[in-house]
C-alpha positions as CSV (number, residue, x, y, z in Angstrom):
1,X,-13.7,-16.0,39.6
2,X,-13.1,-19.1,37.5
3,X,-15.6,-20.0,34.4
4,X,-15.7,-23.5,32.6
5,X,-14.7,-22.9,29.1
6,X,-16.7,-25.6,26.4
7,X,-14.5,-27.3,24.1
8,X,-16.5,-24.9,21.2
9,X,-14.7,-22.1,22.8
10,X,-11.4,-23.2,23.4
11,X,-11.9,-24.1,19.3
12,X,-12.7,-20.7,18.8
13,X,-10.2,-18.9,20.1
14,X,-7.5,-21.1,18.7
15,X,-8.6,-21.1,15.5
16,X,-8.8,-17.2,15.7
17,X,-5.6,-17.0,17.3
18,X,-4.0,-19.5,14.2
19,X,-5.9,-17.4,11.6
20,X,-4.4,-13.8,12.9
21,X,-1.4,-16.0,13.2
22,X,-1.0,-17.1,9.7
23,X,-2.7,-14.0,8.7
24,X,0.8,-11.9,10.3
25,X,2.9,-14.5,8.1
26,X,1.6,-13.8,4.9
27,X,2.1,-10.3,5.8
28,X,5.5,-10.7,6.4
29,X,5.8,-13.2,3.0
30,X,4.0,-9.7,1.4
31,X,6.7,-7.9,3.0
32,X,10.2,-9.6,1.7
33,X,8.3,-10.1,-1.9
34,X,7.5,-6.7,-2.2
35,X,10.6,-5.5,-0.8
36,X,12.4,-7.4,-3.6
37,X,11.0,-5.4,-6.1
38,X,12.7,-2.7,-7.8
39,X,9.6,-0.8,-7.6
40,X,9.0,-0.8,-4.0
41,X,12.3,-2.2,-2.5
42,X,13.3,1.5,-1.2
43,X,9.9,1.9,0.4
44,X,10.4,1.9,4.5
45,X,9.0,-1.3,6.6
46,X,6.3,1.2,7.6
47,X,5.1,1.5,4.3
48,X,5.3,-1.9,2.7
49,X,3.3,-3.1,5.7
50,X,0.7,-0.8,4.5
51,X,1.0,-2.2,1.1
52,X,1.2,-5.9,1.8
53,X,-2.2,-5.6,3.8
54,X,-3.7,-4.7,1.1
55,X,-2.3,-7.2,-1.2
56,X,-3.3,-10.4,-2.1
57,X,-1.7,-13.8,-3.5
58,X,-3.5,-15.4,-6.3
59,X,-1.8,-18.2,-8.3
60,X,-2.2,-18.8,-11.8
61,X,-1.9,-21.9,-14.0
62,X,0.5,-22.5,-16.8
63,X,-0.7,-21.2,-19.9
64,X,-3.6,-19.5,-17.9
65,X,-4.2,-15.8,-19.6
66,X,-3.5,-13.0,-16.9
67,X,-4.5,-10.1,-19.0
68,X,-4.7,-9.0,-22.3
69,X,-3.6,-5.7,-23.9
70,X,-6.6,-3.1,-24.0
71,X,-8.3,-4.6,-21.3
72,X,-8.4,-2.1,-17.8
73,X,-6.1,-2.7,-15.8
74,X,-7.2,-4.5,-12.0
75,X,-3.8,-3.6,-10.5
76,X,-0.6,-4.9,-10.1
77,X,1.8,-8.3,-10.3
78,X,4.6,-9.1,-8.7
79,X,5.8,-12.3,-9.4
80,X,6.9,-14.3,-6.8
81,X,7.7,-17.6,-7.7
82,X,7.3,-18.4,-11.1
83,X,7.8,-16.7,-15.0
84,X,5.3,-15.0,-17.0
85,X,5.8,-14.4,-20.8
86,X,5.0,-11.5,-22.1
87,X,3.4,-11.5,-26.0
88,X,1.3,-10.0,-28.3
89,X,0.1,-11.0,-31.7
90,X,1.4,-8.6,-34.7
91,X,-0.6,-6.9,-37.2
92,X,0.3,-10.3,-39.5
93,X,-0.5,-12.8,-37.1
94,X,2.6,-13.5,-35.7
95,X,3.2,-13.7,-32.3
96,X,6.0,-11.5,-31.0
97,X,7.6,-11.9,-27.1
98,X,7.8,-8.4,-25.2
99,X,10.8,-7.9,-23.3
Protein backbone atom coordinates (compact mmCIF):
# COMPACT_ATOMS: atom_id res chain seq x y z
CA UNK A 1 0.00 0.00 0.00
CA UNK A 2 1.49 3.36 -1.08
CA UNK A 3 0.45 6.72 0.97
CA UNK A 4 1.09 10.33 -0.38
CA UNK A 5 3.41 11.94 2.01
CA UNK A 6 2.66 16.18 2.27
CA UNK A 7 5.67 18.21 1.98
CA UNK A 8 4.97 19.04 6.05
CA UNK A 9 5.93 15.49 6.63
CA UNK A 10 8.67 14.89 4.61
CA UNK A 11 9.90 18.34 6.66
CA UNK A 12 9.28 16.59 9.71
CA UNK A 13 11.02 13.76 9.52
CA UNK A 14 14.15 15.37 8.11
CA UNK A 15 14.33 17.79 10.40
CA UNK A 16 14.06 15.06 13.20
CA UNK A 17 16.35 12.84 11.44
CA UNK A 18 19.05 16.16 11.22
CA UNK A 19 18.28 16.99 14.89
CA UNK A 20 19.17 13.20 16.28
CA UNK A 21 21.85 13.62 13.75
CA UNK A 22 23.58 16.59 15.03
CA UNK A 23 22.38 15.57 18.36
CA UNK A 24 24.86 12.02 17.98
CA UNK A 25 27.71 14.70 16.90
CA UNK A 26 27.80 16.63 19.84
CA UNK A 27 27.83 13.50 21.65
CA UNK A 28 30.73 12.38 20.05
CA UNK A 29 32.42 16.24 20.35
CA UNK A 30 31.31 15.37 24.41
CA UNK A 31 33.09 12.34 23.94
CA UNK A 32 36.89 13.23 22.67
CA UNK A 33 36.62 16.57 25.12
CA UNK A 34 35.89 14.64 27.99
CA UNK A 35 38.14 11.96 27.15
CA UNK A 36 40.90 14.59 27.03
CA UNK A 37 40.63 15.26 30.48
CA UNK A 38 42.81 14.01 33.12
CA UNK A 39 39.89 13.51 35.14
CA UNK A 40 37.90 11.30 32.96
CA UNK A 41 40.33 10.27 30.13
CA UNK A 42 40.67 6.56 31.72
CA UNK A 43 36.86 6.28 31.85
CA UNK A 44 35.67 3.43 29.09
CA UNK A 45 33.64 4.76 25.84
CA UNK A 46 30.70 3.11 27.73
CA UNK A 47 30.90 5.43 30.37
CA UNK A 48 31.86 8.76 28.89
CA UNK A 49 28.85 8.27 26.60
CA UNK A 50 26.85 8.27 29.71
CA UNK A 51 28.58 11.32 30.81
CA UNK A 52 28.53 13.37 27.60
CA UNK A 53 24.58 12.85 27.48
CA UNK A 54 24.29 14.42 30.19
CA UNK A 55 26.50 17.29 29.47
CA UNK A 56 26.00 20.39 28.04
CA UNK A 57 28.09 23.19 26.08
CA UNK A 58 27.63 26.68 27.20
CA UNK A 59 30.00 29.41 26.04
CA UNK A 60 31.06 32.24 27.85
CA UNK A 61 32.29 35.72 26.99
CA UNK A 62 35.54 37.31 27.73
CA UNK A 63 35.66 38.79 31.01
CA UNK A 64 32.17 37.15 31.67
CA UNK A 65 32.24 35.86 35.59
CA UNK A 66 31.80 31.96 35.69
CA UNK A 67 31.62 31.61 39.40
CA UNK A 68 32.68 33.13 42.34
CA UNK A 69 34.30 31.56 45.43
CA UNK A 70 31.50 30.69 48.19
CA UNK A 71 28.98 30.46 45.88
CA UNK A 72 27.43 26.53 45.44
CA UNK A 73 28.70 24.84 43.11
CA UNK A 74 26.31 23.96 39.70
CA UNK A 75 28.70 21.34 38.45
CA UNK A 76 31.62 21.01 36.47
CA UNK A 77 33.89 22.76 33.45
CA UNK A 78 35.91 21.47 31.14
CA UNK A 79 37.32 23.74 28.98
CA UNK A 80 37.34 23.08 25.55
CA UNK A 81 38.50 25.74 23.54
CA UNK A 82 39.45 28.66 25.31
CA UNK A 83 41.45 29.88 28.82
CA UNK A 84 39.94 30.76 32.02
CA UNK A 85 41.88 32.73 34.77
CA UNK A 86 41.58 31.86 37.89
CA UNK A 87 41.64 34.81 40.79
CA UNK A 88 40.65 35.97 43.88
CA UNK A 89 40.92 39.23 45.74
CA UNK A 90 43.19 39.12 49.02
CA UNK A 91 42.36 40.26 52.36
CA UNK A 92 44.15 43.85 51.17
CA UNK A 93 42.52 44.19 48.03
CA UNK A 94 44.87 42.80 45.81
CA UNK A 95 44.02 40.57 43.33
CA UNK A 96 46.05 37.35 43.39
CA UNK A 97 45.92 34.58 40.12
CA UNK A 98 45.37 30.89 41.39
CA UNK A 99 47.30 28.34 39.72
Amino acid sequence: MLRRVGMSEVGKHLNGTLKSAMMALMTIDKVAALKRTVLFGDLDEENLRALATRAFERSFNKDEVVFVAGEEARGLYVIVKGAVRAFRISSDGREQVIH
